[in-house]
C-alpha positions as CSV (number, residue, x, y, z in Angstrom):
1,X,0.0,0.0,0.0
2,X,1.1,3.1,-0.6
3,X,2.4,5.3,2.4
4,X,0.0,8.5,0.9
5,X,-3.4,8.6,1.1
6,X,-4.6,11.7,-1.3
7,X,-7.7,11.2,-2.0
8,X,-10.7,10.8,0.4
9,X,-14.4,10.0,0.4
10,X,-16.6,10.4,2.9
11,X,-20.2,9.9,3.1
12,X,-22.6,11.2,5.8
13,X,-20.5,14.4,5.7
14,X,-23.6,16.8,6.6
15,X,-24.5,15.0,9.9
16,X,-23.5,15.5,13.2
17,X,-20.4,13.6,13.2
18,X,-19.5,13.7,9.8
19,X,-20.0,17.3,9.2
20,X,-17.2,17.7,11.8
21,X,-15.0,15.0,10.2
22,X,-15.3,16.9,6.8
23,X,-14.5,20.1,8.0
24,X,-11.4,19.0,9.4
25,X,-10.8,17.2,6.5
26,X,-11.0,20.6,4.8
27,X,-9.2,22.3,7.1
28,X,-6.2,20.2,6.9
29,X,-5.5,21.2,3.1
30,X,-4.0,17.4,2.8
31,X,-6.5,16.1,0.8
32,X,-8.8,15.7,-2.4
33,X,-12.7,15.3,-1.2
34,X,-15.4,13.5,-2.8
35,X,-18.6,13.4,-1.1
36,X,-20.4,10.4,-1.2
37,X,-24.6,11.8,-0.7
38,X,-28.2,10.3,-1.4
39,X,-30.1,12.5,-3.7
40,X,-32.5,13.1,-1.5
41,X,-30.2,14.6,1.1
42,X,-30.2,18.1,1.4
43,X,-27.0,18.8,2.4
44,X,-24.6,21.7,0.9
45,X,-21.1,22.0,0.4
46,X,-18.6,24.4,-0.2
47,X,-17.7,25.3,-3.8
48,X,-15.2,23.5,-5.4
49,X,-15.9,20.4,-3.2
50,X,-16.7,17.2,-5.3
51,X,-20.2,16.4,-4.6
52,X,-21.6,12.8,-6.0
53,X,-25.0,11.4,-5.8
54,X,-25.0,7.6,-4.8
55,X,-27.4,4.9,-4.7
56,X,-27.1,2.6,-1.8
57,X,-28.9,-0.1,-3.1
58,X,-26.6,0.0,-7.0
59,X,-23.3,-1.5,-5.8
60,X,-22.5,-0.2,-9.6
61,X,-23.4,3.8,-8.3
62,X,-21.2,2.8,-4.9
63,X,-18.4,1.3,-7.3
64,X,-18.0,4.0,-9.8
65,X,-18.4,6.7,-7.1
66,X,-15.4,4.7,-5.2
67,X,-13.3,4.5,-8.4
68,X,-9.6,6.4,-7.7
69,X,-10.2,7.1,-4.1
70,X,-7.5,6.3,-1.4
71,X,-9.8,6.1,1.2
72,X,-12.9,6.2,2.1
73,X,-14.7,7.4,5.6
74,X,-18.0,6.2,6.5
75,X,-19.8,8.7,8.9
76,X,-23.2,7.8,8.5
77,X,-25.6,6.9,11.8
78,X,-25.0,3.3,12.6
79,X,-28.4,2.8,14.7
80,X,-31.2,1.2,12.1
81,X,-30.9,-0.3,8.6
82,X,-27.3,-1.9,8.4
83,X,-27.6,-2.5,4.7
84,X,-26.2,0.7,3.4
85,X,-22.9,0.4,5.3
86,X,-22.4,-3.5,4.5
87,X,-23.0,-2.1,0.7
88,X,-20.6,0.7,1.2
89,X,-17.8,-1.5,2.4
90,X,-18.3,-4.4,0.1
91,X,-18.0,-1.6,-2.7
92,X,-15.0,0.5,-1.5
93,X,-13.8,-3.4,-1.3
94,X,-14.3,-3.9,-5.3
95,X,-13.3,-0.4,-6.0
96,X,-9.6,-1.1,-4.4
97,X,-10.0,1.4,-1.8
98,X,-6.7,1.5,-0.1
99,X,-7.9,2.4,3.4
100,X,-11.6,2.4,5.1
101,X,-12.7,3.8,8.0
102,X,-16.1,2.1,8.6
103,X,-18.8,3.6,11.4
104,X,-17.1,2.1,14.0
105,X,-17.2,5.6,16.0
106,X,-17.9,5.6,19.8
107,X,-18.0,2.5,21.7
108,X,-15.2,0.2,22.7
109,X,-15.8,-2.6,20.3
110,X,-12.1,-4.8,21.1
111,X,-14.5,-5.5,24.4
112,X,-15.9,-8.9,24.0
113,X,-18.8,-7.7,26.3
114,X,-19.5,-4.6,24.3
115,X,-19.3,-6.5,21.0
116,X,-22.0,-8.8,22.5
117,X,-24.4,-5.8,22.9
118,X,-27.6,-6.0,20.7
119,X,-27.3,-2.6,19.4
120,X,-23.6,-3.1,17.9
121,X,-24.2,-6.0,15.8
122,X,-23.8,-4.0,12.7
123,X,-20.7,-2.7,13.5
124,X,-19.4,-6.3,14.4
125,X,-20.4,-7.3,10.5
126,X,-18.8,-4.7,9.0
127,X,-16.0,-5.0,11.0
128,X,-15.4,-8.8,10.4
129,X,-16.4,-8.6,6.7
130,X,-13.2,-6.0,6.7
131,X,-11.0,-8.3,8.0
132,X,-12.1,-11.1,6.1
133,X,-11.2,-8.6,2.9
134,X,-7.9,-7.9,4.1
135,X,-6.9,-11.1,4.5
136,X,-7.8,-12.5,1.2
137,X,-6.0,-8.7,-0.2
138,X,-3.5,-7.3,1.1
139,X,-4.2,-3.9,-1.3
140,X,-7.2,-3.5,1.4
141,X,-7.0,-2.3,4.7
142,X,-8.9,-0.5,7.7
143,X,-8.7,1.7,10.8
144,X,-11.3,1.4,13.6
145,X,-12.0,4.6,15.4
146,X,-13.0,4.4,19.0
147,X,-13.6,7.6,20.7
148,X,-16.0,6.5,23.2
149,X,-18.6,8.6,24.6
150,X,-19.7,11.9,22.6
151,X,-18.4,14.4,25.0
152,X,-20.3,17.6,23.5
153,X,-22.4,15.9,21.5
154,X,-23.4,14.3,24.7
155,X,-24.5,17.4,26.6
156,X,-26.0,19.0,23.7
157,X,-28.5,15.9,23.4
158,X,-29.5,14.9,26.7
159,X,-27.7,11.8,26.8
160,X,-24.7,11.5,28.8
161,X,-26.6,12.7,31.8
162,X,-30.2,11.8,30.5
163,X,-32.9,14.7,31.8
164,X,-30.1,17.2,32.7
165,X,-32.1,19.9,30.5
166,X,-35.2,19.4,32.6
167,X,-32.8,19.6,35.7
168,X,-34.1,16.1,36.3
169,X,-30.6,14.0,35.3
170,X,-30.7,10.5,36.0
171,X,-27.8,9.2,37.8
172,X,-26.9,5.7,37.1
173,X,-25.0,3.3,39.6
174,X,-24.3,6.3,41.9
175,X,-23.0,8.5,39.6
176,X,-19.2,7.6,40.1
177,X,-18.4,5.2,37.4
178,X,-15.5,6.7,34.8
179,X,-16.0,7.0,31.3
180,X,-14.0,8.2,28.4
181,X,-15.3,11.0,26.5
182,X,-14.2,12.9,23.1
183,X,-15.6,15.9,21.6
184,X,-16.9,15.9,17.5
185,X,-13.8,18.1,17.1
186,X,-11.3,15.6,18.6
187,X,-12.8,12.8,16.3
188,X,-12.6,14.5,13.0
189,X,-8.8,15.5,14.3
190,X,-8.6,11.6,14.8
191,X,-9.4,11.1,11.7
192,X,-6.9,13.3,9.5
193,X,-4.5,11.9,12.3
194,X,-5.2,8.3,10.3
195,X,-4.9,9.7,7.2
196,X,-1.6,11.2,7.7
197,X,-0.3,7.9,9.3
198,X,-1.3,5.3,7.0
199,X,1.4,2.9,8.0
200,X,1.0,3.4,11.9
201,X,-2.8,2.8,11.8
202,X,-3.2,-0.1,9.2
203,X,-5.2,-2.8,10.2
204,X,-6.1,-1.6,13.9
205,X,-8.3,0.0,16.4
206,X,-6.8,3.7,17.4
207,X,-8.2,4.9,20.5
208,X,-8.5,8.3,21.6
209,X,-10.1,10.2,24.2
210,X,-10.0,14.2,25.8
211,X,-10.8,13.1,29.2
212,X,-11.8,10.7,31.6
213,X,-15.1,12.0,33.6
214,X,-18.1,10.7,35.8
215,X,-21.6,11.6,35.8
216,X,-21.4,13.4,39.2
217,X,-18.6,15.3,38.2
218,X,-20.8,16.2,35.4
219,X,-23.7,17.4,37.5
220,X,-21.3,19.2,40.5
221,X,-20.5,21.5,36.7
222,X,-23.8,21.5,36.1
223,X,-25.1,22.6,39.5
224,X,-22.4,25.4,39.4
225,X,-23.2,27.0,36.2
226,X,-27.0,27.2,36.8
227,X,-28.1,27.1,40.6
228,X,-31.5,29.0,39.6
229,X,-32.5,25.4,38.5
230,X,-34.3,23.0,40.8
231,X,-32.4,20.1,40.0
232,X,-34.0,16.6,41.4
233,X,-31.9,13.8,41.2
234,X,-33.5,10.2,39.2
235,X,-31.6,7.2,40.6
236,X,-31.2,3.8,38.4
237,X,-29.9,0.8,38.0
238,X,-28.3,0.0,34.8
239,X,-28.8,-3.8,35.1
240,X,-32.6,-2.9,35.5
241,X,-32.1,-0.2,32.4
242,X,-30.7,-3.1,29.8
243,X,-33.3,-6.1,31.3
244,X,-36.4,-3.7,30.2
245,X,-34.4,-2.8,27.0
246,X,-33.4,-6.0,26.0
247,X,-37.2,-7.3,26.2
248,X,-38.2,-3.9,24.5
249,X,-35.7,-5.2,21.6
250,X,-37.3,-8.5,22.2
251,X,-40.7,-7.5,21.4
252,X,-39.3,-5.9,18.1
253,X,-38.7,-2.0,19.5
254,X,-36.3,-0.5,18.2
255,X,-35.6,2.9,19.7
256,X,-33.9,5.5,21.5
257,X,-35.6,4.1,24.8
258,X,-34.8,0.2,23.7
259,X,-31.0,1.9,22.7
260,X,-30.0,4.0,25.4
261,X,-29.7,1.5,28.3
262,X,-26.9,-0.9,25.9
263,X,-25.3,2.7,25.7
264,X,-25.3,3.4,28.7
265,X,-23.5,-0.1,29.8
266,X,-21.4,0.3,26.9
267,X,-20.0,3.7,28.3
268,X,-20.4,3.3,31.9
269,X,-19.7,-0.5,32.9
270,X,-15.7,-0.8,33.5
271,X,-15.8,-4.6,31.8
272,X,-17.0,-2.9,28.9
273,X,-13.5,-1.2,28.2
274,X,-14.7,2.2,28.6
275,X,-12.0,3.6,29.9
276,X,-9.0,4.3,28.3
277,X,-6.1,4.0,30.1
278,X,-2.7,6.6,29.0
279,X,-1.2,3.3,27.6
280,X,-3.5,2.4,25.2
281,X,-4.1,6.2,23.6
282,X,-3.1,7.0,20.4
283,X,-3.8,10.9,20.8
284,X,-0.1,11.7,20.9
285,X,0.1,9.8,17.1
286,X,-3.0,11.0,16.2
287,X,-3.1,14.8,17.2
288,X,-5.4,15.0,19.4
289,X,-5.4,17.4,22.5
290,X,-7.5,16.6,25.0
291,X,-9.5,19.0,27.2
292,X,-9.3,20.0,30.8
293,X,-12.1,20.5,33.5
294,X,-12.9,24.3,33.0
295,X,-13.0,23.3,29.5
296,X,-15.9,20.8,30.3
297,X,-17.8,23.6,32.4
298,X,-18.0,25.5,29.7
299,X,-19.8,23.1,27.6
300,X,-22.3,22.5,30.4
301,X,-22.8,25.9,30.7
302,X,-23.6,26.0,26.7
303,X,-25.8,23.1,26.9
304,X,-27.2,23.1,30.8
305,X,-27.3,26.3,31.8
C-alpha cells in the first residue's frame, strides 16, 4: 500500500459527526474530497468540493463513485438499517479502496462484552467482513476509530446525563463510574491523524479520548453554572435499564428508549473497556489534545445552563 493517502471519500458528511470529520478534513488542506450523498439529502457543500450522488442499493453507483479514491470514511448513523454500510464497504472493497474507515465511532468494540451488545451488531459485521477482505488482499485495509462517549455531543443531546435539561438528570449506579469521553472536534482531528499515518494505523483499532469524567462530576458543573435550576436527582440501575431494553428489543422495538440503556452499559460498565487507560491512547500519534475540566464547564454551561 502506498504510504499516501490523497484522495478521500466520505459519506454522511452533513450529519453531526460527519460534518465535523469533513471540516477538518477541509481544514487540513491534505486532501482531495469527494462526497459520497443520497439524492434526496439536502446537504450543501462548499464550492469547489466534489459532490456525488450515490445509490445505496446500485453496488455499480457505490463502485463507480469509489473508483480512484484512497480512502474512504464512512460517517453515517449506525443505529437502524445496516444495509447501506455493508453495501458501502463491500463496494469500496471492489473499487480497491486502499484504506476504510467504517462507522465504528464511539464505543469500545475490542470488548468482547461490548461486542456482544444488541445494538452493535452491525458494526461487528462490517467489521469482520473488513477483516475477512484484508486477509484474502493485502491492497485493502482499515482503521477502527473508538472515541467512546460523545463528549459535546453528549451534553448537547441529553444523553450522557439523560434529563439534565429538565434539571431532572438520571444518575446511574451512583454517579461515580469513569468514562471516556471525546468531543466531534477531537474525532474529525482523529481522523486526518489516520490519514496522515497510514502505515502506523493499518489494520487496527486507534483509540483516543479528551478526558476521563463521571456523571457526578458532570452534574457538581452542572449545579455550578445554573443554581437558579431546581435540580432533582432520578436514581437507576443500569442492570434494570438493559433487562427492560433488551425485552423492549425482544418484542421488536427499536428505539432511542430500547438503545440507550446498551449505551449506557457500553459507556459506563468498566468490563466494557470504557475507559481508556494513557497506555492504550493513540492521541499523541493522532493529534489530538484533550480538554481540561474548566474546558468541560464551559460546555455544560452551553448546553445546561
Amino acid at each position: 500500500m502506498s504510504s499516501t493517502l490523497k484522495n478521500i471519500a466520505i459519506t454522511g458528511a452533513s450529519g453531526s459527526l460527519g460534518s465535523v470529520i469533513f471540516k477538518k478534513l477541509l481544514d487540513s488542506g491534505k486532501f482531495n474530497i469527494r462526497v459520497l450523498k443520497r439524492s434526496t439529502s439536502s446537504g450543501t457543500f462548499p464550492a469547489g468540493v466534489e459532490v456525488i450522488d450515490v445509490d445505496f442499493e446500485s453496488p455499480a453507483s457505490l463502485e463507480a463513485a469509489l473508483a480512484g479514491q484512497d480512502a474512504v470514511i464512512n460517517a453515517m448513523s449506525v443505529y437502524g438499517d445496516n444495509r447501506p454500510h455493508m453495501a458501502l464497504v463491500r463496494a469500496a472493497v471492489a473499487a480497491g479502496v486502499k484504506r476504510i474507515l467504517p462507522s465504528e465511532f464511539g464505543a469500545n468494540l475490542d470488548a468482547p462484552l461490548t461486542r456482544s451488545l444488541p445494538i452493535f451488531g452491525g458494526k461487528v459485521e462490517v467489521e469482520e467482513y473488513l477483516k475477512q477482505a484484508v486477509a484474502e488482499n493485502a491492497a485493502i485495509s482499515y482503521t477502527l476509530v473508538f472515541n467512546a462517549a460523545f463528549l459535546d455531543w453528549g451534553l448537547e443531546h441529553d444523553v450522557l446525563i439523560a434529563g439534565s435539561m429538565q434539571a431532572k438528570p438520571v444518575i446511574i449506579n451512583g454517579g461515580d463510574l469513569l468514562f471516556s469521553a471525546t468531543t466531534l472536534a477531537s474525532v474529525g482531528a482523529a481522523v486526518v491523524g489516520v490519514l496522515s499515518h497510514p502505515e502506523e494505523t493499518k489494520n487496527r483499532s486507534v483509540r483516543v479520548h479528551d478526558i476521563v469524567l463521571t456523571q457526578n462530576k458532570l452534574l457538581a458543573m452542572a449545579r455550578e453554572v445554573a443554581p437558579q435550576k431546581d435540580w432533582q436527582i432520578v436514581h437507576a440501575d443500569l442492570d434494570a435499564m438493559v433487562k427492560v431494553a433488551g425485552e423492549r428489543l425482544a418484542q421488536g422495538i427499536v428505539d432511542m428508549e430500547s438503545a440507550g440503556p446498551f449505551l449506557a452499559k457500553a459507556t459506563l460498565d468498566p468490563e466494557y473497556g470504557c475507559v481508556y487507560g494513557e497506555s492504550e491512547l493513540d492521541n499523541e500519534l493522532l493529534g489530538v489534545k484533550g480538554v481540561t475540566e474548566g474546558e468541560v464547564k464551559e460546555m455544560v454551561k452551553k448546553y445546561l445552563a
